[in-house]
C-alpha positions as CSV (number, residue, x, y, z in Angstrom):
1,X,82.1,16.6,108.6
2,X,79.6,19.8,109.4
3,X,79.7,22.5,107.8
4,X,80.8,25.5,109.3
5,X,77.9,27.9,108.7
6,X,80.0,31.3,109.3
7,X,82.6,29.3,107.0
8,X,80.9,27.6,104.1
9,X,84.0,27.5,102.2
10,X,86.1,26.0,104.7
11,X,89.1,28.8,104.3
12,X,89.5,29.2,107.7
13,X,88.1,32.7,107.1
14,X,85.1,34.1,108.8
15,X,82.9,35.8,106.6
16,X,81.7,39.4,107.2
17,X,78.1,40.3,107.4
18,X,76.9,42.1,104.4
19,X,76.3,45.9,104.6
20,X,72.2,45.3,104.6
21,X,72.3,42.8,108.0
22,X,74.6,45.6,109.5
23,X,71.8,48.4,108.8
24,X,69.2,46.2,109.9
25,X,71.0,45.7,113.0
26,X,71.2,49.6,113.8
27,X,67.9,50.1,113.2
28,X,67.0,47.0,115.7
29,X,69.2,48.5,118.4
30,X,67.2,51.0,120.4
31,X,67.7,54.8,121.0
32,X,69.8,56.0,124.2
33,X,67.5,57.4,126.6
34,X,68.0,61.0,127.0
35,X,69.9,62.0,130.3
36,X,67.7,63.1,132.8
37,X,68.4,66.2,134.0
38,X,68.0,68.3,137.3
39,X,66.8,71.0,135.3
40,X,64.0,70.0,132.7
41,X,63.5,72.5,130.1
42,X,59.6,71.8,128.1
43,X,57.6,73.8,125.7
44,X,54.5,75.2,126.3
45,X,52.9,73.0,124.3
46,X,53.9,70.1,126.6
47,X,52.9,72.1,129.6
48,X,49.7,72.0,127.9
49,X,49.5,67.9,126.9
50,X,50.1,67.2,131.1
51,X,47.2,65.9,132.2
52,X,45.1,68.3,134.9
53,X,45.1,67.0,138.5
54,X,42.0,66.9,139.9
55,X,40.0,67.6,142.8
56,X,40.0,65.7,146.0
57,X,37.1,68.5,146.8
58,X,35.9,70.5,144.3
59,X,37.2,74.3,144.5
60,X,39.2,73.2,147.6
61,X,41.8,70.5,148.1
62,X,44.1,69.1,145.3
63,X,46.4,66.4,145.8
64,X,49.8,67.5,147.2
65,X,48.5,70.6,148.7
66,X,49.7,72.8,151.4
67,X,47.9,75.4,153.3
68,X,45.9,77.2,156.2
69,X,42.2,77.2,158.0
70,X,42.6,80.1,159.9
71,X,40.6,82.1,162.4
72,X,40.0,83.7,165.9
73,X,39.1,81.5,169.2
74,X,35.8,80.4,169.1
75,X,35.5,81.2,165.6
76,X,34.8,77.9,164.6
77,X,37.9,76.7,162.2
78,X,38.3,73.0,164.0
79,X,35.3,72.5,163.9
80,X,35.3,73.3,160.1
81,X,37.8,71.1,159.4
82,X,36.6,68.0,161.2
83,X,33.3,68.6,159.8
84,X,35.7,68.2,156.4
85,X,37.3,65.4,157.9
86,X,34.7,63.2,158.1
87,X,33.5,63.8,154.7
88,X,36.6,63.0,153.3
89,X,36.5,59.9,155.4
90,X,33.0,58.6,154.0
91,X,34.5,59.5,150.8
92,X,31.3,61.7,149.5
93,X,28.8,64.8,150.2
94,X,29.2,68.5,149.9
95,X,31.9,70.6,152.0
96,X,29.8,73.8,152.8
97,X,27.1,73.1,151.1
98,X,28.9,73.3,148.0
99,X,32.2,71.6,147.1
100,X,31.4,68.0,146.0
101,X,33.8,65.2,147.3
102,X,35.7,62.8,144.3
103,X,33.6,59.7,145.7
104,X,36.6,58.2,146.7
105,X,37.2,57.7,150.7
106,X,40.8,58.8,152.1
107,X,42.2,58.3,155.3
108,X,42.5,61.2,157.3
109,X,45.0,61.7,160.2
110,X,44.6,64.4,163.0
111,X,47.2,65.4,165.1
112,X,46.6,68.2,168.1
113,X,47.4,68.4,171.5
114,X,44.9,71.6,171.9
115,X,41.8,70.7,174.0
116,X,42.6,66.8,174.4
117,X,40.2,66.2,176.9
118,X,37.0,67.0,174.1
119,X,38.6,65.3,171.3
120,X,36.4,62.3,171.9
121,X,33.5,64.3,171.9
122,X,34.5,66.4,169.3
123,X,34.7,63.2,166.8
124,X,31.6,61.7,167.7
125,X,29.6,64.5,166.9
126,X,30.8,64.7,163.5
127,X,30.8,61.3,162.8
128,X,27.2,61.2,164.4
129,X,26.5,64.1,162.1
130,X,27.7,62.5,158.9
131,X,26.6,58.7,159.7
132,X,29.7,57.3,159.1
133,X,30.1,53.3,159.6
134,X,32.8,51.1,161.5
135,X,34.6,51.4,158.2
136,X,34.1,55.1,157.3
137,X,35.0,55.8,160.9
138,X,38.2,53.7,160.6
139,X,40.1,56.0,158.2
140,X,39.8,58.7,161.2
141,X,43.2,58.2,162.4
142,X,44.1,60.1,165.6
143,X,47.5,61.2,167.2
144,X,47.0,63.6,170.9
145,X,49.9,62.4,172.7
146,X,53.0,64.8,171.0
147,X,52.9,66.6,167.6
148,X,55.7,66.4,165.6
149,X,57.8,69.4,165.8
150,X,58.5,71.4,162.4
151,X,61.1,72.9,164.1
152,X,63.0,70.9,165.3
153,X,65.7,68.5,162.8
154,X,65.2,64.9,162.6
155,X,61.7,64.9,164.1
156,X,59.6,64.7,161.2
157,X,62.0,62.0,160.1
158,X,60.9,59.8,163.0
159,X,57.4,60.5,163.1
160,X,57.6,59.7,159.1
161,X,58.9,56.3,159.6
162,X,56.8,55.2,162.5
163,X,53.8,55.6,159.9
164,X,55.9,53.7,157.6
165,X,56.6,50.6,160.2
166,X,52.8,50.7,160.6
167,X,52.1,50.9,157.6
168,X,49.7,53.9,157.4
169,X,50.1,56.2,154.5
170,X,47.1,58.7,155.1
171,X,46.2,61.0,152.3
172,X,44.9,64.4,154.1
173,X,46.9,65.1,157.6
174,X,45.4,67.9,159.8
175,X,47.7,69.6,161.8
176,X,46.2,71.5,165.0
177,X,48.0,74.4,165.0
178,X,50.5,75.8,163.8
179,X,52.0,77.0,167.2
180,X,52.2,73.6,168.8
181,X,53.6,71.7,165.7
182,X,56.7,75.0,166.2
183,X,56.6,75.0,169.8
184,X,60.0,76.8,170.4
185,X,60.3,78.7,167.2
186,X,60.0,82.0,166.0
187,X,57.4,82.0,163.6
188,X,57.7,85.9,163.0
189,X,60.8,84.5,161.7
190,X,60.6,84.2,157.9
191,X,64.4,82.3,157.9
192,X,62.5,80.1,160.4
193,X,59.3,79.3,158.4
194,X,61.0,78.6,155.4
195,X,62.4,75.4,157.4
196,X,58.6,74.8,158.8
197,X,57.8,74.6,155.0
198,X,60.7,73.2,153.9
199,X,59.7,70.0,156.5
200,X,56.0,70.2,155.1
201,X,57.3,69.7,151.8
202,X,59.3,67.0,152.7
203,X,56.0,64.5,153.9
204,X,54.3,66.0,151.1
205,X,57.5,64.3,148.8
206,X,57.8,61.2,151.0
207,X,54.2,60.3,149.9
208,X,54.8,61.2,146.5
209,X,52.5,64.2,146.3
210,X,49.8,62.3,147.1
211,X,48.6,64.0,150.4
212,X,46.8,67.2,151.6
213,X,48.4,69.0,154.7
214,X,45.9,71.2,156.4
215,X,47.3,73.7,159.5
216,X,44.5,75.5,161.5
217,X,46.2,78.8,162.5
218,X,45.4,81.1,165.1
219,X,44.5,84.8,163.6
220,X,45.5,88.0,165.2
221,X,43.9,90.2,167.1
222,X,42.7,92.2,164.2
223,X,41.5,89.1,162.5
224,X,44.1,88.7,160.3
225,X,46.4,85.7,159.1
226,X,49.6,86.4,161.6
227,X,53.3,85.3,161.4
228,X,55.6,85.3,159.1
229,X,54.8,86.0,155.4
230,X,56.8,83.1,154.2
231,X,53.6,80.6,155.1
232,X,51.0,82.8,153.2
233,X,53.7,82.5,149.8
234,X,54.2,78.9,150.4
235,X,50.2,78.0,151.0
236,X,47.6,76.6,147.8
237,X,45.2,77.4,149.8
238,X,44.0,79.8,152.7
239,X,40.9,80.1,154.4
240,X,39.5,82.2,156.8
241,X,36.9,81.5,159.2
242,X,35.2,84.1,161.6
243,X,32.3,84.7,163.7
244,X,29.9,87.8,162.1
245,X,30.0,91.0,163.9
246,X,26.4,90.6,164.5
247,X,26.6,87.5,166.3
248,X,24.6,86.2,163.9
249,X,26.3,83.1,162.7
250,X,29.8,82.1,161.2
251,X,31.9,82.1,157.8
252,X,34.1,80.7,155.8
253,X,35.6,82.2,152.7
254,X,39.2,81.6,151.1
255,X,41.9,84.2,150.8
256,X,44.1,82.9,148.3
257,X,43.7,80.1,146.1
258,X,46.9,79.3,143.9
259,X,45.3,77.5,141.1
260,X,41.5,77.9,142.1
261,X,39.3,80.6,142.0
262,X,38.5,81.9,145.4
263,X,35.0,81.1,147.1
264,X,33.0,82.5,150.0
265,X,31.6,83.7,152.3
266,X,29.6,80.6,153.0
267,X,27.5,80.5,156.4
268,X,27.1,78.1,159.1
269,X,25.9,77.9,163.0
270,X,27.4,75.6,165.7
271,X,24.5,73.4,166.7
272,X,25.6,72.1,170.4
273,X,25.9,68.2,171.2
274,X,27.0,67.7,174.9
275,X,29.7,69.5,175.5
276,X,31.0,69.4,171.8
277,X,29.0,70.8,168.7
278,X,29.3,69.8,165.4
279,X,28.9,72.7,162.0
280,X,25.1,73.2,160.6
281,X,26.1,74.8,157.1
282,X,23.2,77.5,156.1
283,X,22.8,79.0,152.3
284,X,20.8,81.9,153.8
285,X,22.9,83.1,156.1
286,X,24.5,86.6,154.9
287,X,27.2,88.5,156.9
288,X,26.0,92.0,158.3
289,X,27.5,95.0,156.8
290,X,30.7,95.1,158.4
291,X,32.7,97.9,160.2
292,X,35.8,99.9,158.1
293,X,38.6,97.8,158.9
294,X,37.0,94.7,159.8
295,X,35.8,92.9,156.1
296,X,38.0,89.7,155.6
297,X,40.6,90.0,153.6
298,X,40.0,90.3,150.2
299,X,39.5,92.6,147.2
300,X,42.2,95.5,148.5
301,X,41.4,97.5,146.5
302,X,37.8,97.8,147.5
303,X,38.1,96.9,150.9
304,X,39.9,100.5,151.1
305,X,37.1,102.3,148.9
306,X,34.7,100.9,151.6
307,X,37.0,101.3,154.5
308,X,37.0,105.4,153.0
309,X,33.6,105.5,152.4
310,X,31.8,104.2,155.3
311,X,34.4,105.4,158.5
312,X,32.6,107.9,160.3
313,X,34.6,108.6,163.7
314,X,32.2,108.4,166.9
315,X,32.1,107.0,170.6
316,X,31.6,103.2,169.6
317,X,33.8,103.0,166.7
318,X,36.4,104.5,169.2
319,X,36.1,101.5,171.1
320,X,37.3,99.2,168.7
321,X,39.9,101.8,167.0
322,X,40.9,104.2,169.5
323,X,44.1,105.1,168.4
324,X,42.3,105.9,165.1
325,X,39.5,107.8,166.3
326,X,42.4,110.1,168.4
327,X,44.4,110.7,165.6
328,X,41.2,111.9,163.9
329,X,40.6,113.9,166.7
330,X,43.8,115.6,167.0
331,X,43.9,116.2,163.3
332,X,40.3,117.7,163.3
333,X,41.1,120.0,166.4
334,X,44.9,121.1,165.0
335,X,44.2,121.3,161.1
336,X,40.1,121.3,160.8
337,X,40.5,117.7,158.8
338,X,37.0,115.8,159.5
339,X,37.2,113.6,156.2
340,X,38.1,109.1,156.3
341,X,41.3,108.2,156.7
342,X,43.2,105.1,155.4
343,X,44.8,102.0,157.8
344,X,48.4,102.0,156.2
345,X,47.8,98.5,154.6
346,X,44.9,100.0,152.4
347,X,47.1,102.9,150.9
348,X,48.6,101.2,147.9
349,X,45.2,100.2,146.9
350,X,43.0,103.4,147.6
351,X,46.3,105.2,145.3
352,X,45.4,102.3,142.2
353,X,41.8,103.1,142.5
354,X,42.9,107.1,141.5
355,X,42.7,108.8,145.0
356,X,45.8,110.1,147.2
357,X,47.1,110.2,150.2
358,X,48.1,113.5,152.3
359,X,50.2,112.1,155.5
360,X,50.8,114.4,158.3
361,X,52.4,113.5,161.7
362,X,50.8,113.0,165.2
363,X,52.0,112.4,168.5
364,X,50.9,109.7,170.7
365,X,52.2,109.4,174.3
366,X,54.8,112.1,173.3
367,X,56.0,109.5,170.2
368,X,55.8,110.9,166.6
369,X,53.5,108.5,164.0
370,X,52.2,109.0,160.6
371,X,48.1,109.2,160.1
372,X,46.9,109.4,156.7
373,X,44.1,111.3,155.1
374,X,42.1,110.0,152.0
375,X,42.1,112.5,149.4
376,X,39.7,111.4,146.2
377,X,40.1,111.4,142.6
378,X,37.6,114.7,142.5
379,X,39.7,116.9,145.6
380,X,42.9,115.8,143.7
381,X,42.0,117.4,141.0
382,X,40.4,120.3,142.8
383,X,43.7,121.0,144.6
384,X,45.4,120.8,141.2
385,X,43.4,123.0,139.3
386,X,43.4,125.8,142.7
């Protein structure tokens, strides 16, 4: 008869495993994983072992990124960013001149419903411009019928999985603009941008953070980035485009990078091709010296020492700031004031800099309104000392 190995003895007992074969069996049995939690707390030093994400285009686009080409009509931001498009597309080359590509091609999807009737045009002359083969020009992915709407719940969902059911998971997506892809919100609205971003973020999570979104905006009338503030905090990336005062050719220049240091201006004409034209970048070309008022947005801070340096009230700067040049009028004529004044959003920063601000009130059309005098660092002190 066998023997009974957990029973050599044939008691009937089982015998108990000795305390070393118990330790070596709790050594053997793995760790519990810690719970994962909503709330991750890490040290700086792991903050500091994640590795870096790199650059889809150097200085530009990382992967996952949200943000804003941005300009006047005419100024030339599409055209920017198809010129951008089909680089991305062929995979290499130089973004204005400058920002090298990964090497790497990506598909690109453009959606728009602005000026359908050129976007055939429009595509062949950058992908005339950059060469780009069958293949190359088959990662230019195109939707002109209907935008999806940020605004609107469920929408994104849809257009989401249509891309999934045919099977297209583009990397950069181009939406052009920002006003069609809200038609029927409020985008002065910041409760109402936060769920345009809140829908961004979603595509930018359904791919896993590996996507860029681009939106070409429409600037005001001063120039500026317009709507609510709650796409400027949300944005990696803004760039401005605009046409010199000069006439003299266009730029491009960022106005907030989150986690790259800010470029620009770089130049560039719009060579004409049929009825389309395609973006002729050009290392020589320099803005003009630039009105008060008028610089893209940048340094504040010196943007008002300009803006108080340089204003000098007369018949064609009252053309493009009347209401300024009558305030300075009225002041001059009811208080003998004939120094620069400061546009409200340039205060703070002309204070920082060590100058002040003297505000007096003026009518316009019977209506009360504050205009503000720039007093400098040296009449400050004057007016202290007297």
């Amino acid at each position: 008869m066998s023997q009974d190995p957990e029973d050599p003895k044939g008691s009937g007992e089982l015998a108990l495993p000795s305390p070393d074969v118990l330790a070596s069996a709790a050594e053997a049995k793995p760790p519990p994983e810690p719970p994962k939690r909503k709330y991750p707390v890490v040290t700086v030093a792991e903050l500091r072992a994640r590795p870096r994400v790199p650059c889809w285009v150097e200085g530009l686009l990382k992967p996952g990124g949200i943000g804003f080409f941005y300009g006047r009509p005419k100024s030339g931001k599409t055209f920017c960013v198809l010129d951008l498009a089909a680089m991305i597309a062929k995979g290499y080359g130089a973004f204005a001149g400058e920002m090298q590509l990964d090497g790497i091609p990506k598909t690109v999807l453009y959606m728009t419903t602005e000026g359908v009737d050129s976007i055939p045009e429009r595509l062949e002359s950058v992908i005339k411009r950059h060469e780009l083969d069958q293949e190359e020009e088959g990662r230019l992915l195109v939707i002109d019928q209907n935008i999806p709407n940020l605004g609107r719940p469920g929408t994104v969902d849809l257009w989401l999985s249509e891309l999934a059911e045919q099977g297209i998971r583009p990397k950069v997506i181009i939406w052009d603009t920002l006003a069609r892809a809200t038609s029927g919100s409020d985008t002065n609205s910041n409760q109402e941008a936060d769920l345009h971003i809140e829908e961004l973020q979603k595509v930018r999570e359904h791919f896993g953070r590996e996507v860029v979104q681009i939106i070409i905006h429409h600037a005001n009338k001063q120039g500026e980035f317009r709507n609510s503030t709650s796409y400027l905090g949300a944005a990696d990336f803004i760039v401005k485009v605009y046409q010199d005062e000069g006439k003299i050719g266009h730029f491009l220049q960022s106005e907030g990078m989150k986690s790259l240091p800010e470029f620009g201006p770089y130049g560039f004409t719009l060579e004409p091709d049929g009825i389309s034209a395609y973006v002729q970048w050009d290392r020589d070309l320099k803005p003009s010296a630039r009105k008060a008022g008028k610089q893209p947005k940048g340094d504040a801070m010196q943007r008002a020492a300009d803006a108080v340096s340089t204003f000098a009230p007369d018949e064609a700067r009252a053309k493009t700031a009347p209401d300024l040049c009558r305030a300075w009028r009225q002041a001059k004529e009811a208080e003998g004031y004939d120094g620069p004044w400061l546009l409200p959003r340039d205060i703070k920063a002309w204070m920082k800099s060590g100058g002040a601000v003297r505000e007096i009130t003026l009518t316009k059309n019977g209506t009360p309104y504050p205009a503000y005098h720039a007093i400098t660092a040296n009449e400050v002190q004057a007016e202290a000392e007297g």
